[in-house]
Wavefront OBJ file of the C-alpha trace (Angstrom):
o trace
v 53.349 5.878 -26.490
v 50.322 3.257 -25.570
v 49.107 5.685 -23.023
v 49.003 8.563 -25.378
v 46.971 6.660 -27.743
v 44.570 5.390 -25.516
v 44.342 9.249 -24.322
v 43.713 10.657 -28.122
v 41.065 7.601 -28.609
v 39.324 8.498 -25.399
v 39.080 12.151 -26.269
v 37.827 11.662 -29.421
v 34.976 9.073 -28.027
v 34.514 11.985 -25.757
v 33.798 14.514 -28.123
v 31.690 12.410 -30.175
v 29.414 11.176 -27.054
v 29.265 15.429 -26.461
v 28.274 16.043 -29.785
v 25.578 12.860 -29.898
v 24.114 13.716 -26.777
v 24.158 17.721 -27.741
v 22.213 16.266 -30.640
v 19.181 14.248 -28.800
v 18.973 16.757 -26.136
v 18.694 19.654 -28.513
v 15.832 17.123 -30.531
v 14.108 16.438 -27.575
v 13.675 19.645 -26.295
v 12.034 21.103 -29.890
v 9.100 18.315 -29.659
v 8.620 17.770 -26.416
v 5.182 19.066 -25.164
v 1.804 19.624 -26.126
v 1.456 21.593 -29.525
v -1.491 22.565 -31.212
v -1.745 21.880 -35.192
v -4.234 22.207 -37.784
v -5.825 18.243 -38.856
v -5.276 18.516 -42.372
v -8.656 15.454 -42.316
v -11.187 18.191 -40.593
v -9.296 22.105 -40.883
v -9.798 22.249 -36.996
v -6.961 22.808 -34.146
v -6.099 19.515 -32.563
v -4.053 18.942 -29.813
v -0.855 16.805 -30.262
v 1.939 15.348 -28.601
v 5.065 14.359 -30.338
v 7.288 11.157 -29.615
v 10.375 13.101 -28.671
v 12.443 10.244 -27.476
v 11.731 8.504 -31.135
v 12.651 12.237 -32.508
v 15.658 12.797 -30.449
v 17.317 9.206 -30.983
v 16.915 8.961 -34.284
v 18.260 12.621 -34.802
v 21.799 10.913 -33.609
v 21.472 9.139 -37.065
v 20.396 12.381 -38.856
v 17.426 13.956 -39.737
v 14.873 13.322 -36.895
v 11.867 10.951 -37.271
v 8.819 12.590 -36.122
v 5.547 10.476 -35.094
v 2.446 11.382 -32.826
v 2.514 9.902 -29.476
v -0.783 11.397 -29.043
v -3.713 13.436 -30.118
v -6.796 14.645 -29.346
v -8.523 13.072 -32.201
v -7.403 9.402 -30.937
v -8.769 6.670 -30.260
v -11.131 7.073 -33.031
v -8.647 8.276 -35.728
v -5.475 7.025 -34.568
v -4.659 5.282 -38.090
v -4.684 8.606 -39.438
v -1.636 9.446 -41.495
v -0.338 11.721 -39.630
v -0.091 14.322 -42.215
v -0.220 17.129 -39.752
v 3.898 16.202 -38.660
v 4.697 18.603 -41.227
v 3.254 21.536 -39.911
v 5.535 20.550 -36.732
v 8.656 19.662 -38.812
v 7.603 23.210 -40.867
v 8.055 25.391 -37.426
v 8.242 22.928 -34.247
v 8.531 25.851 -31.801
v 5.259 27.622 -33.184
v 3.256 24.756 -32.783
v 4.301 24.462 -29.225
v 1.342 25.048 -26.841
v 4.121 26.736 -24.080
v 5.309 29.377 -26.930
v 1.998 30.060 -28.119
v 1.092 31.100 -24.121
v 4.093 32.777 -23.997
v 3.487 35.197 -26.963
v 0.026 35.509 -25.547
v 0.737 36.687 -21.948
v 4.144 38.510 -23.364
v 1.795 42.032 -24.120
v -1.049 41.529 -21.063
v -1.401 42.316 -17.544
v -3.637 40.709 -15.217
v -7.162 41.795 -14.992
v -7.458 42.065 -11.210
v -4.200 44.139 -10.191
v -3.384 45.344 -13.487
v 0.594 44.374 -13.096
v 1.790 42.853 -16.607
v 3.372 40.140 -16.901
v 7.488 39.122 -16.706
v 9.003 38.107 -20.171
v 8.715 34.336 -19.858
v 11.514 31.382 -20.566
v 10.461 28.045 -20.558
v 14.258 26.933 -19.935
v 15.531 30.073 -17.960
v 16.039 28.961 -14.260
v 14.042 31.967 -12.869
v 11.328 31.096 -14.477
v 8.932 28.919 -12.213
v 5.970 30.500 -14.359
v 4.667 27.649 -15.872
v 5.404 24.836 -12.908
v 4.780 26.502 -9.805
v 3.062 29.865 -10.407
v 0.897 28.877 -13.338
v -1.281 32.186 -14.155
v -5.205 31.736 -14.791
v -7.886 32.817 -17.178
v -11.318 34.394 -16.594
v -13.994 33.387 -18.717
v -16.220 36.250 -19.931
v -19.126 35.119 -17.646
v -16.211 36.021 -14.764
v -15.746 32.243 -13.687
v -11.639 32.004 -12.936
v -10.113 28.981 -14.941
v -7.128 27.483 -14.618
v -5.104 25.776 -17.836
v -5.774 22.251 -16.708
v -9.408 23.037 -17.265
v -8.526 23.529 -20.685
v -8.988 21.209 -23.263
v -5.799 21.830 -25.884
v -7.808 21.717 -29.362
v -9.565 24.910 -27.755
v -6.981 27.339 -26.857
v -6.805 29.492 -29.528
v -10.705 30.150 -28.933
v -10.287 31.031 -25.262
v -7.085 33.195 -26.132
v -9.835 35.249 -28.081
v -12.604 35.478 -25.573
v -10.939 35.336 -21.995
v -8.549 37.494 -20.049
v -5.209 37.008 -18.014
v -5.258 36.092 -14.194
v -1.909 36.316 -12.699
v -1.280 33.369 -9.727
v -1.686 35.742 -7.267
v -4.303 37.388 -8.004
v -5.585 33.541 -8.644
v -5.098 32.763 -5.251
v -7.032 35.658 -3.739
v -9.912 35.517 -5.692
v -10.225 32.045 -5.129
v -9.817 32.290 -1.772
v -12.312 35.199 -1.600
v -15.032 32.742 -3.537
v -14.717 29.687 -1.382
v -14.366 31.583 2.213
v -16.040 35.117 1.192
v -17.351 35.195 4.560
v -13.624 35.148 5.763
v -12.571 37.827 3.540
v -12.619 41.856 4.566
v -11.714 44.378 1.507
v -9.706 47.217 2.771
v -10.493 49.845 0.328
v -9.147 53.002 2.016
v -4.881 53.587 2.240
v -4.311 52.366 5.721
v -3.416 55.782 8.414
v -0.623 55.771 10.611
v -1.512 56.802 14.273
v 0.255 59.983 15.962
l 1 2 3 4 5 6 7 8 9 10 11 12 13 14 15 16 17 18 19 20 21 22 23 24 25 26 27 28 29 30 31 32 33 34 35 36 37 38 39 40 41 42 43 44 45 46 47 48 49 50 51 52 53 54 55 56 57 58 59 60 61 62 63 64 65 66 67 68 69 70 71 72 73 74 75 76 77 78 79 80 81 82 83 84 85 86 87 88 89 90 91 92 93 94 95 96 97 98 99 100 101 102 103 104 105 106 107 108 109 110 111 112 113 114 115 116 117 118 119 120 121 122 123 124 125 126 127 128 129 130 131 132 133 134 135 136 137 138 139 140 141 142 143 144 145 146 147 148 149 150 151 152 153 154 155 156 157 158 159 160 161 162 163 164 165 166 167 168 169 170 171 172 173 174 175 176 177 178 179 180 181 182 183 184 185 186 187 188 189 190 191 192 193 194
């Protein structure tokens, strides 16, 4: 009879650590990254980053607590308000500088070989897009930039005047600029030999 209790009291703390932990992890994973919001102080895009630890442990206890672990207006205004957190709390997955891309590369094809791009998932396990093969931009004056280049209070300007550079197409052209006298274009089909 002991055992049996001690079984139904363990099962229960089990399902409540599941559902706790289900909880934070599903928190964490809406604020975590960069998102881009609009500073209610100036009307212009600012870059932000949201404490999701803070977000995801006090979700646990209920509603989440959102704060700014960072932001592209800081130092100078870091006693700000922090007004813009409801914009996030409004639509946390719109803000997020990864969807935002996403949507963005969703209808394109690369401006080299033309091939569009794959749908993208952030959390799909066949989707090394944004970690290993991270695609490019090139700027209207044809330089090739990749996203660390970019400052995050600026993308929604460069979505409007660049075009998409897929990674490899990235790493030719780059190759071809820093070794052109290593590179031979082969623009005939190639011929078999009788």
């Amino acid at each position: 009879m002991v055992t049996a209790i001690y079984i139904i009291v363990g099962l229960i703390m089990l399902a409540v650590f599941y559902f706790v932990w289900r909880t934070g992890i599903k928190t964490y994973r809406t604020f975590q990254g960069k998102m881009l919001v609009t500073c209610p102080e100036t009307n212009q895009t600012a870059g932000v980053a949201v404490d999701a630890k803070h977000a995801a442990l006090t979700a646990v206890q209920g509603e989440p607590e959102l704060r700014l672990k960072a932001c592209t207006r800081w130092p100078e205004r870091q006693n700000c308000g922090q007004e813009c957190l409801a914009q996030i709390a409004l639509s946390p997955e719109n803000c997020l500088v990864r969807t935002i891309l996403t949507t963005w590369y969703k209808e394109r094809s690369c401006v080299f070989c033309g091939k569009k791009f794959q749908p993208i998932d952030s959390y799909d396990h066949r989707a090394v897009f944004w970690y290993d093969m991270k695609p490019a931009l090139i700027s209207p004056e044809g330089r090739i930039v990749e996203w660390l280049e970019v400052p995050v209070e600026t993308l929604p300007q460069v979505l409007t005047t660049h075009k998409p550079v897929c990674w490899n197409c990235l790493i030719a052209e780059t190759f071809r600029r820093q070794y052109p006298e290593l590179v031979v274009d082969r623009h005939r089909p190639w011929k078999r030999n009788h």
